[in-house]
Biopython code that builds the backbone (N, CA, C, O; Angstrom):
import numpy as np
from Bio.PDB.StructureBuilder import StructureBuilder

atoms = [
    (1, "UNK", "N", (84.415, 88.766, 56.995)),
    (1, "UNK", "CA", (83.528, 88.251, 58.022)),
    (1, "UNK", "C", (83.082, 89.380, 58.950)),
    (1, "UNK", "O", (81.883, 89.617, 59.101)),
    (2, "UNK", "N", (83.925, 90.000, 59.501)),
    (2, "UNK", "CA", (83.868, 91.361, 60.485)),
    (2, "UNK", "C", (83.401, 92.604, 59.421)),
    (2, "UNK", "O", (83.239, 93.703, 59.951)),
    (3, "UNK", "N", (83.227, 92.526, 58.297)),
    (3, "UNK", "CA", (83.675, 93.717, 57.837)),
    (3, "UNK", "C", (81.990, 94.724, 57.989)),
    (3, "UNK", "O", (82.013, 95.955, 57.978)),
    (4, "UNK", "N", (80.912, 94.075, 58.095)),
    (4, "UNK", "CA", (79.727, 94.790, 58.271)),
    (4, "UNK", "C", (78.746, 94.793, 59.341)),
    (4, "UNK", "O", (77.522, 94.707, 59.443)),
    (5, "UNK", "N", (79.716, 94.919, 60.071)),
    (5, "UNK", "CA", (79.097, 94.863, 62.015)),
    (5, "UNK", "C", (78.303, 95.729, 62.375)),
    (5, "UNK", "O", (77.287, 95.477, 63.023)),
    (6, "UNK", "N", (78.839, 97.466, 61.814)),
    (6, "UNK", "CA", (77.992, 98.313, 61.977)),
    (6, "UNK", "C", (77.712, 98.622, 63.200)),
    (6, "UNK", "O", (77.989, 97.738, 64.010)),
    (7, "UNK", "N", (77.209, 99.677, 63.662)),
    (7, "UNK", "CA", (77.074, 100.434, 65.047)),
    (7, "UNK", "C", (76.005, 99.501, 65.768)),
    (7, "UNK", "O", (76.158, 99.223, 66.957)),
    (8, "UNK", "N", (74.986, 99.050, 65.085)),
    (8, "UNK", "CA", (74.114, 98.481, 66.136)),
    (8, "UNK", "C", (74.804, 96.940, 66.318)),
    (8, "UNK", "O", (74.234, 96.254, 67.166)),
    (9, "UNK", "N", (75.719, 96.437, 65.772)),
    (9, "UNK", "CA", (76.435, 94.799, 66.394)),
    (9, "UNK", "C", (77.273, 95.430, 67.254)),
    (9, "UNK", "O", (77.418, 94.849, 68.330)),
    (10, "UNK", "N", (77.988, 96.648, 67.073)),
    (10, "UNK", "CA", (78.949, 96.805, 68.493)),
    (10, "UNK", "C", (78.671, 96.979, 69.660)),
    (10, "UNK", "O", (79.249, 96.596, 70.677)),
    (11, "UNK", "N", (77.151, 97.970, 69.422)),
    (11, "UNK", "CA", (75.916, 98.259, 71.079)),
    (11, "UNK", "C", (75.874, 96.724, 71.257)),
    (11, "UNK", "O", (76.425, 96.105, 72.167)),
    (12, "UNK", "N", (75.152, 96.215, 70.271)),
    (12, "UNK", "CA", (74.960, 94.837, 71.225)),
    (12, "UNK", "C", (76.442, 94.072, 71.349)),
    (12, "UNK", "O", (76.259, 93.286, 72.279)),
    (13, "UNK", "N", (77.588, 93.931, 70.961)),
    (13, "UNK", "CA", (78.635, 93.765, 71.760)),
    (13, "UNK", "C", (78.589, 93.978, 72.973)),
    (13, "UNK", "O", (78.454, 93.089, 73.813)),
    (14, "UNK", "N", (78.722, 95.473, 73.276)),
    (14, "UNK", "CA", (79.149, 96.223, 74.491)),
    (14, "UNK", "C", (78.040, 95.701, 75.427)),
    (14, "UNK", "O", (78.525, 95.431, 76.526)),
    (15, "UNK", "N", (76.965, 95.512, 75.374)),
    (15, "UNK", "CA", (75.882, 95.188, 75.994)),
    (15, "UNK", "C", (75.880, 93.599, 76.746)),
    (15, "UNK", "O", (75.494, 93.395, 77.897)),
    (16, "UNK", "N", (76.382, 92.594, 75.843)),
    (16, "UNK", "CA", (76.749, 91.679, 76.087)),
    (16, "UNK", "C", (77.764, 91.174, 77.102)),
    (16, "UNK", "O", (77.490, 90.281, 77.903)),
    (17, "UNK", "N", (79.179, 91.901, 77.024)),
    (17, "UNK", "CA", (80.377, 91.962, 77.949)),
    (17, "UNK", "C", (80.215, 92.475, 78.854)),
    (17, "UNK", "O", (80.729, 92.114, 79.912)),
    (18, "UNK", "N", (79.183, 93.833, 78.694)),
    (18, "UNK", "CA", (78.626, 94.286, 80.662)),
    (18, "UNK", "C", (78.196, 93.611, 81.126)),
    (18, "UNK", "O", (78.532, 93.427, 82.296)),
    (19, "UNK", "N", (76.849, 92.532, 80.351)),
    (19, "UNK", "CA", (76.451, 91.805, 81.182)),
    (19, "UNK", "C", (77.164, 90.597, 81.570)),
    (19, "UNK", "O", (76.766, 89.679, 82.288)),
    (20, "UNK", "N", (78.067, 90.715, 81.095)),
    (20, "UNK", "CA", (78.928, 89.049, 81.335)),
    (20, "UNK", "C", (79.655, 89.222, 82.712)),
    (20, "UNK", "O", (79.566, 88.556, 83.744)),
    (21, "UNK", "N", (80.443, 90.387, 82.384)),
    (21, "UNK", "CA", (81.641, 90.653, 83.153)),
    (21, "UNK", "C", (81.359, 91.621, 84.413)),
    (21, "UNK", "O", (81.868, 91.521, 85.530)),
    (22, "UNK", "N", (80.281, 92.736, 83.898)),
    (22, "UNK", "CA", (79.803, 93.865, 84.680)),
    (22, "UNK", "C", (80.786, 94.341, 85.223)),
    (22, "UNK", "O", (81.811, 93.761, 85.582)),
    (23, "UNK", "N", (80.401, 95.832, 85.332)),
    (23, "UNK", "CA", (81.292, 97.549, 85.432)),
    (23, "UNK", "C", (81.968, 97.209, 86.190)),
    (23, "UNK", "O", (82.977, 97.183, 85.484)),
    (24, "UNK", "N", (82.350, 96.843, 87.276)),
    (24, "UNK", "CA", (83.629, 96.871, 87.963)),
    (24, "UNK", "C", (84.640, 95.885, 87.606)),
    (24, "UNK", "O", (85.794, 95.997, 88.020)),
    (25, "UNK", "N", (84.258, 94.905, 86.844)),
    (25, "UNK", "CA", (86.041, 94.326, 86.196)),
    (25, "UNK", "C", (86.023, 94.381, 84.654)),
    (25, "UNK", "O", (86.481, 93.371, 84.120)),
    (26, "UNK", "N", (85.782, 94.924, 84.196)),
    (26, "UNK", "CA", (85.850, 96.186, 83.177)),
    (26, "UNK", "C", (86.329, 97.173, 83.202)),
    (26, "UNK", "O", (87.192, 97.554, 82.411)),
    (27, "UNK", "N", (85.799, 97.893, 84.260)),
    (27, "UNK", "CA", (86.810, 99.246, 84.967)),
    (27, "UNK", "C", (88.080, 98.566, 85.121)),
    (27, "UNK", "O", (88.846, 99.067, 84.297)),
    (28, "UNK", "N", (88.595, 97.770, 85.707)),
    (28, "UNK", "CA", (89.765, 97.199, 86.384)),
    (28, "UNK", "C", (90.540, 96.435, 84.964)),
    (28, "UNK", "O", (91.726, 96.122, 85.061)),
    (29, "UNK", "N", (90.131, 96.292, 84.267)),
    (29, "UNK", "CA", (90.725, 95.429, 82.956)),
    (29, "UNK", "C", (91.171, 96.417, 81.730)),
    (29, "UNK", "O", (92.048, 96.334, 80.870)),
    (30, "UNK", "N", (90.023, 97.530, 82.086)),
    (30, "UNK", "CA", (90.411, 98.675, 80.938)),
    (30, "UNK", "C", (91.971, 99.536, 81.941)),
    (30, "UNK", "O", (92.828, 100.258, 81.432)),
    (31, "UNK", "N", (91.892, 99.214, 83.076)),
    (31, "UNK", "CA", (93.049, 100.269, 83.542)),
    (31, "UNK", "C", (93.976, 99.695, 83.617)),
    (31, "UNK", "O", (95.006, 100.365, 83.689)),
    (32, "UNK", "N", (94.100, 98.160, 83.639)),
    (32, "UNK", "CA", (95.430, 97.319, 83.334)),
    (32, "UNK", "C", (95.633, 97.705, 82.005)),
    (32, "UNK", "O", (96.804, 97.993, 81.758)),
    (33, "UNK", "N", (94.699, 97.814, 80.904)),
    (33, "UNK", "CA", (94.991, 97.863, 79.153)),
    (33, "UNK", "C", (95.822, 99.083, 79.452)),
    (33, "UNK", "O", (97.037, 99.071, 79.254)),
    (34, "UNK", "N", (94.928, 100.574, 80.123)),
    (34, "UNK", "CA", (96.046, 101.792, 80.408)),
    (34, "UNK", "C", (97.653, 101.789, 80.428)),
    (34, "UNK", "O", (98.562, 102.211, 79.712)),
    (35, "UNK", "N", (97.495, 101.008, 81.767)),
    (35, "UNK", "CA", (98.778, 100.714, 82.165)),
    (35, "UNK", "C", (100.071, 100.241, 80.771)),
    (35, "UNK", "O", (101.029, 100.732, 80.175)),
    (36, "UNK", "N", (99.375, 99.155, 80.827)),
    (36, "UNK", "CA", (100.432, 98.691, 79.675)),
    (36, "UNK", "C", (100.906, 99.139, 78.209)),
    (36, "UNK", "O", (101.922, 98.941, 77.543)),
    (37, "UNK", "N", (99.589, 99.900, 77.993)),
    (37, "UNK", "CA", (100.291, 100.691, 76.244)),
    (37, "UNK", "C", (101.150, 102.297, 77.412)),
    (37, "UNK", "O", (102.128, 102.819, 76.877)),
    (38, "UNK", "N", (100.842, 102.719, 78.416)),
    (38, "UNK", "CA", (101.959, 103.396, 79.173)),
    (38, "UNK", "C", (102.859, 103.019, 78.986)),
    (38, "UNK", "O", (103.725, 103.695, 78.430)),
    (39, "UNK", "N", (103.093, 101.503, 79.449)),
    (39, "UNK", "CA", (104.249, 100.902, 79.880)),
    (39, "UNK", "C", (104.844, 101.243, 78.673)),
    (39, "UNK", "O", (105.696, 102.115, 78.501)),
    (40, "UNK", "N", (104.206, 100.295, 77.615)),
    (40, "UNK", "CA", (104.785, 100.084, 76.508)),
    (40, "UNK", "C", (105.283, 101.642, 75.598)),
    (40, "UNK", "O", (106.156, 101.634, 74.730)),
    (41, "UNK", "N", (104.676, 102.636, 75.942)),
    (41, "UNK", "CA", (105.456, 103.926, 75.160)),
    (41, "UNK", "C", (106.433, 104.530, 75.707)),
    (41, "UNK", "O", (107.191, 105.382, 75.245)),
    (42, "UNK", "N", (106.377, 103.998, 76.826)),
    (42, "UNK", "CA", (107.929, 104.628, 77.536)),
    (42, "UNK", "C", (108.911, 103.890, 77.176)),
    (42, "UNK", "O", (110.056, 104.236, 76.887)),
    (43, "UNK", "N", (108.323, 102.583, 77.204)),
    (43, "UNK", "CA", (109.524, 101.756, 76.491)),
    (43, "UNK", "C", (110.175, 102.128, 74.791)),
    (43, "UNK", "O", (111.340, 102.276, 74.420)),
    (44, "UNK", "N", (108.978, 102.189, 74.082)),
    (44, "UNK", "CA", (109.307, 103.109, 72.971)),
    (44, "UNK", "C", (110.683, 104.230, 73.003)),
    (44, "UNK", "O", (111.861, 104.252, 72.646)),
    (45, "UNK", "N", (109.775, 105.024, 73.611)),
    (45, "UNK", "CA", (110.760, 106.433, 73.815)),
    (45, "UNK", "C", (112.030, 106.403, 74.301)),
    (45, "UNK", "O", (113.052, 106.804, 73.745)),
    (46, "UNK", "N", (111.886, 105.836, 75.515)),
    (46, "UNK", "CA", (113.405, 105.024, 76.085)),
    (46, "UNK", "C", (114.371, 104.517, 74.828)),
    (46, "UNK", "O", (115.253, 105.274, 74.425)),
    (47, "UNK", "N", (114.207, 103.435, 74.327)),
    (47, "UNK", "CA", (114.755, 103.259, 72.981)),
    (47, "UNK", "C", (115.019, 104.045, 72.072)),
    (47, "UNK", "O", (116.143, 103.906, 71.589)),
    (48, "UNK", "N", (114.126, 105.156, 71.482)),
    (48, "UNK", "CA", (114.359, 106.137, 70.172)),
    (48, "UNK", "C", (115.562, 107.228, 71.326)),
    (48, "UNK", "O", (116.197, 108.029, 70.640)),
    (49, "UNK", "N", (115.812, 107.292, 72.500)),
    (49, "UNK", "CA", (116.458, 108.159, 73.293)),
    (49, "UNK", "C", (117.552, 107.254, 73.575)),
    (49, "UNK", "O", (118.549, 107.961, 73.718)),
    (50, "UNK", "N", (117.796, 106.258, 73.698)),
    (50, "UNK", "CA", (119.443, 105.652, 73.653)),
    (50, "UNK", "C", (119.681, 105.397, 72.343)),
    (50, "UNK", "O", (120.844, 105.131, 72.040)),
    (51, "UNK", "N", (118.674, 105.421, 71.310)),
    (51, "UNK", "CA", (119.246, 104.757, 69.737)),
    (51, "UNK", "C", (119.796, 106.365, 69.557)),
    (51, "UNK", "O", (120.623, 106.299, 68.648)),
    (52, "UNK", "N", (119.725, 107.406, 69.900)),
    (52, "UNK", "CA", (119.872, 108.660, 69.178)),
    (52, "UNK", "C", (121.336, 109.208, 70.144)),
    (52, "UNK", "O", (122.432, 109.618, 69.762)),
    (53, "UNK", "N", (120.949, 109.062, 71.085)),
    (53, "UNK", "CA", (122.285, 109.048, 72.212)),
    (53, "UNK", "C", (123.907, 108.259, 71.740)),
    (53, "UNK", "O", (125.057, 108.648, 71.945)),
    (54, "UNK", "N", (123.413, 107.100, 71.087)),
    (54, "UNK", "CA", (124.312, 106.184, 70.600)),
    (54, "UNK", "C", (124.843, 107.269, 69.102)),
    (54, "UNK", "O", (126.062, 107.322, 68.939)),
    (55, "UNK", "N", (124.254, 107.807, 68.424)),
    (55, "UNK", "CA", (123.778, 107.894, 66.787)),
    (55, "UNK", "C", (124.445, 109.644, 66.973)),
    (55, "UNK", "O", (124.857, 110.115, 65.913)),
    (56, "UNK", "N", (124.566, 110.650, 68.336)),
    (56, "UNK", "CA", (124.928, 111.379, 68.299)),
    (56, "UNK", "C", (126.584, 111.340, 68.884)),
    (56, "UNK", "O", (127.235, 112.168, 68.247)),
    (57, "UNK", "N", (127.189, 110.821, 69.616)),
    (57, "UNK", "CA", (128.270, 110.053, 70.158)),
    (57, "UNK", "C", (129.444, 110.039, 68.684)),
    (57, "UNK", "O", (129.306, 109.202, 67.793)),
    (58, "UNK", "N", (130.266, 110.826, 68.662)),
    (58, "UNK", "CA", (130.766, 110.480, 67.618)),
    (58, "UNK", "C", (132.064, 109.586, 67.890)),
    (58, "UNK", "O", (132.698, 109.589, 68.945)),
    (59, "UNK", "N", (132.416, 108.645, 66.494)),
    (59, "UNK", "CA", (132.961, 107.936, 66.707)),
    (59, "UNK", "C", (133.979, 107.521, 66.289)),
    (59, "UNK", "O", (133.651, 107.528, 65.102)),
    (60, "UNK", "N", (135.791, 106.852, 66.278)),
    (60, "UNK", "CA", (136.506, 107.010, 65.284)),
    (60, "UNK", "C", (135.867, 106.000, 63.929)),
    (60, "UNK", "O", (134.797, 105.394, 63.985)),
    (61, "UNK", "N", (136.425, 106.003, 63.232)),
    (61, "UNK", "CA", (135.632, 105.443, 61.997)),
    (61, "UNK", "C", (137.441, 105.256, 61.071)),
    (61, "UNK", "O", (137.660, 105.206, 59.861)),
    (62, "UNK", "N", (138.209, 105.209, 61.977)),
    (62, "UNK", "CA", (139.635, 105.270, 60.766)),
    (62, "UNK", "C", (139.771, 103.681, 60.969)),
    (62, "UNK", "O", (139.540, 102.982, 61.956)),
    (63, "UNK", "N", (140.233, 103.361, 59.670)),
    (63, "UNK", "CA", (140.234, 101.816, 59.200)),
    (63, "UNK", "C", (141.082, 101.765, 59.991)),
    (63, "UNK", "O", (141.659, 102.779, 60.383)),
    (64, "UNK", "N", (141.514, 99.899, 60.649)),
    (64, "UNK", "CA", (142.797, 99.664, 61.379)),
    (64, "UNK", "C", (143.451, 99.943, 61.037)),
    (64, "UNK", "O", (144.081, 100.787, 61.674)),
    (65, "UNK", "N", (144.019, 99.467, 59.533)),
    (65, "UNK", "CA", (145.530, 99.892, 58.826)),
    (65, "UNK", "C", (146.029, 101.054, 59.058)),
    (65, "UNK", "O", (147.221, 101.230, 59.309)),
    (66, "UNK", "N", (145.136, 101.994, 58.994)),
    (66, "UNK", "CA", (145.639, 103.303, 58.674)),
    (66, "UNK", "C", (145.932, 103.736, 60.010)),
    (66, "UNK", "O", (146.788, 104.583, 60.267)),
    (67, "UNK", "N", (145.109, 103.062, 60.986)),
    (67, "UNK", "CA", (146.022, 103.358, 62.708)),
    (67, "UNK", "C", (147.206, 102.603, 62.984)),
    (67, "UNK", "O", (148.118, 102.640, 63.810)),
    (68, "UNK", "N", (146.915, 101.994, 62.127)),
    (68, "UNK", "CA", (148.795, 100.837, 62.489)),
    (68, "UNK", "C", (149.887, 102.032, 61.476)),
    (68, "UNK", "O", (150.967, 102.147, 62.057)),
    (69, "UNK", "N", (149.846, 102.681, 60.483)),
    (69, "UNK", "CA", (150.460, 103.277, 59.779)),
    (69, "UNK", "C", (151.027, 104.445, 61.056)),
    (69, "UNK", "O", (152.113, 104.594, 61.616)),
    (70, "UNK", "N", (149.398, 105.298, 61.187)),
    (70, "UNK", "CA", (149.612, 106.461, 61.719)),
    (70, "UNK", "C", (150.727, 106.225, 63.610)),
    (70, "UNK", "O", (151.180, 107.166, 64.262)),
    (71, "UNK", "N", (150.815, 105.115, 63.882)),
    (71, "UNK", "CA", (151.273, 104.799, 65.418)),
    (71, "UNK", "C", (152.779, 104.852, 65.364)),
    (71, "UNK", "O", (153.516, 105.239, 66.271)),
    (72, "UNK", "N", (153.246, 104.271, 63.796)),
    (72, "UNK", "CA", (155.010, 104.505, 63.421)),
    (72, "UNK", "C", (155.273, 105.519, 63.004)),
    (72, "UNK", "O", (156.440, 105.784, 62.714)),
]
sb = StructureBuilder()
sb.init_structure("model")
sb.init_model(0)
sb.init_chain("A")
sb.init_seg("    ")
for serial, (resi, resn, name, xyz) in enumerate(atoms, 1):
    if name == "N":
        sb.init_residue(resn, " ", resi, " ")
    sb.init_atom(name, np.array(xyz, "f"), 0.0, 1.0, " ", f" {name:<3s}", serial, name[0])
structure = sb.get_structure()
């Protein structure tokens, strides 16, 4: 359905939503969109930086038994 829009359906897109909405809450809607893929890559990074924090942390890994053995 979308697939042959082509440059002159997107001008007249863009043309359409200025006139709907006009430049100043557009400006203000594109800098909330800013905001939030911000938001959202810090949140990213935050995550790949405690998953790796966790992943460098070393850890015992000896089966119980063999700590119940090694304690007598």
């Amino acid at each position: 359905m979308l697939n042959n829009i082509g440059l002159p359906g997107l001008i007249l897109i863009a043309v359409v939503v200025l006139v709907l909405f006009g430049r100043g809450k557009i400006s203000s809607l594109m800098g909330e969109v800013g905001k939030g893929i911000t938001a959202f890559k810090r949140g990213v990074d935050d995550s790949k930086k405690e998953l790796d924090d966790n992943l460098a942390e070393p850890r015992d890994v000896t089966p119980e038994d063999q700590k119940a053995k090694d304690k007598v």
